[in-house]
C-alpha positions as CSV (number, residue, x, y, z in Angstrom):
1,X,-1.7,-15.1,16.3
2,X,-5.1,-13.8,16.5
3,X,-6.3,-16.4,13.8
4,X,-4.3,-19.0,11.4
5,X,-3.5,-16.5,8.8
6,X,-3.2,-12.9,10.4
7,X,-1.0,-12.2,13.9
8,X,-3.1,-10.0,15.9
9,X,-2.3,-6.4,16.7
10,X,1.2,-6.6,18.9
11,X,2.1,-10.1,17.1
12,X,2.1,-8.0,14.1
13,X,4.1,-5.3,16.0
14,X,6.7,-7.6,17.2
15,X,6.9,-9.1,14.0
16,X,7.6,-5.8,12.4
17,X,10.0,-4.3,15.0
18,X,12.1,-7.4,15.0
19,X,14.5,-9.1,12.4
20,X,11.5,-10.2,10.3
21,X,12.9,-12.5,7.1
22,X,12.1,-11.6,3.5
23,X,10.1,-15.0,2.9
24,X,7.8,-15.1,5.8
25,X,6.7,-11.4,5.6
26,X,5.8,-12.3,2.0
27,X,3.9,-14.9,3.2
28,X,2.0,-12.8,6.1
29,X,1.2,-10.2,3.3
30,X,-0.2,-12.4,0.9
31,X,-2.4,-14.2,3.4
32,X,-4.1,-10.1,4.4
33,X,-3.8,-9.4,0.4
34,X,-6.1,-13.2,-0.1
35,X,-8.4,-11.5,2.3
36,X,-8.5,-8.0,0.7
37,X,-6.4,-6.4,3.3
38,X,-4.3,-4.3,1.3
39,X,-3.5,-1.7,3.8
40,X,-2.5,-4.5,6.2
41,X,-0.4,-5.9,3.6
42,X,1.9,-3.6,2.6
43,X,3.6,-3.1,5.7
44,X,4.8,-6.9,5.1
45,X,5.8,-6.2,1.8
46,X,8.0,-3.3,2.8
47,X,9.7,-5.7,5.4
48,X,9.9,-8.2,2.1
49,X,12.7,-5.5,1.1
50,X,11.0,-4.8,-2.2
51,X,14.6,-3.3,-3.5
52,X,15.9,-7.0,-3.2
53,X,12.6,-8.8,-3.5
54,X,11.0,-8.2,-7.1
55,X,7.5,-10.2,-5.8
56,X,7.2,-8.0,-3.1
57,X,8.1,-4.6,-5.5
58,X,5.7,-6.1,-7.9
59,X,3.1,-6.3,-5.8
60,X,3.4,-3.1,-4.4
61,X,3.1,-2.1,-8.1
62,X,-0.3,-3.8,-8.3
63,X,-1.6,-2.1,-5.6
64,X,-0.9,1.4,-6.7
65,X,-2.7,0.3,-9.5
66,X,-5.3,-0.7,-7.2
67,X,-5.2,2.5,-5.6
68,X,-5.6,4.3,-8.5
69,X,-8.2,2.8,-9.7
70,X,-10.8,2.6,-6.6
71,X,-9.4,6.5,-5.8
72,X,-7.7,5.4,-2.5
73,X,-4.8,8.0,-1.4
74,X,-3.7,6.3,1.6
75,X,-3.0,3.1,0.1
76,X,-1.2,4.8,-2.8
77,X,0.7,6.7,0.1
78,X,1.4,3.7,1.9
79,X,2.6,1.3,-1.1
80,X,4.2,4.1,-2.6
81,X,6.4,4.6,0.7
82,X,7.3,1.1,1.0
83,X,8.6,1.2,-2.7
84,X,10.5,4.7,-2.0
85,X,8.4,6.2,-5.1
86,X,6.7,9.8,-5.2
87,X,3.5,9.3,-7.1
88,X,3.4,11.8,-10.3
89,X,1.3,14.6,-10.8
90,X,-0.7,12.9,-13.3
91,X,-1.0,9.9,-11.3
92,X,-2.7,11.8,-8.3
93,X,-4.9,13.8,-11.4
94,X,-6.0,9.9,-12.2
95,X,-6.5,8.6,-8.8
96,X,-8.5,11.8,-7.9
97,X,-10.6,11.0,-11.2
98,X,-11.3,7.8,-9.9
99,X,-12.1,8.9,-6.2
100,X,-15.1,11.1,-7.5
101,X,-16.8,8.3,-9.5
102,X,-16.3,6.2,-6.4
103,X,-17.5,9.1,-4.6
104,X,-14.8,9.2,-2.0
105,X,-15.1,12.9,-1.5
106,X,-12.0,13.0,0.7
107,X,-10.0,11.4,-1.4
108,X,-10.6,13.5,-4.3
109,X,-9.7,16.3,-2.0
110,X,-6.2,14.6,-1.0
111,X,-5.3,13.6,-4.3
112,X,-6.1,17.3,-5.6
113,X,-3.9,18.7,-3.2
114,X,-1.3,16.0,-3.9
115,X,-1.3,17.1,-7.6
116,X,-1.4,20.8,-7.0
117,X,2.2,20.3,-4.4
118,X,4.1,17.9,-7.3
119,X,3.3,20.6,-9.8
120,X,4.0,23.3,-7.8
């Protein structure tokens, strides 16, 4: 482990690859989410299975919302994969809403472009 709470880059590997159980990657994520790693995180909650594990689908929920509301396509992306979901055209409209007033240029981009293929 690279410190007491987070396994460092090929721990985390390993830990992913192999037969992880549903408990302990809850408990890796939520140590990265009580350090603001979200990205980190939701690896760990996908290996939660968050069909069978409604903490780990819940919190996936919470960070879309996070997502949305800092304007942050790839971890909308990312928890939105692990949950199976297609974010919805109005969804990407809000989240690229929010990526201008953060002024994450790219992201509004992204999100733009996300909206545009859903309503296409």
């Amino acid at each position: 482990m690279a410190d007491s709470k987070h396994p460092d880059p090929l721990s985390r590997r390993l830990l992913l690859d192999g037969d992880l159980e549903s408990s302990k990657a809850l408990a890796i994520a939520k140590a990265y989410l009580e350090d603001d790693r979200e990205v980190e995180a939701v690896d760990f909650l996908a290996a939660a299975d968050p069909a069978s594990n409604d903490e780990a689908k819940r919190t996936l929920h919470e960070l879309q919302k996070s997502a949305v509301e800092h304007g942050d396509v790839f971890l909308m992306r990312s928890a939105s994969a692990a949950l199976g979901e297609d974010p919805s055209t109005e969804t990407w409209r809000v989240l690229a809403e929010s990526a201008a007033n953060a002024g994450r240029p790219m992201d509004v981009e992204s999100a733009e472009r996300l909206a545009a293929v859903n309503a296409g």
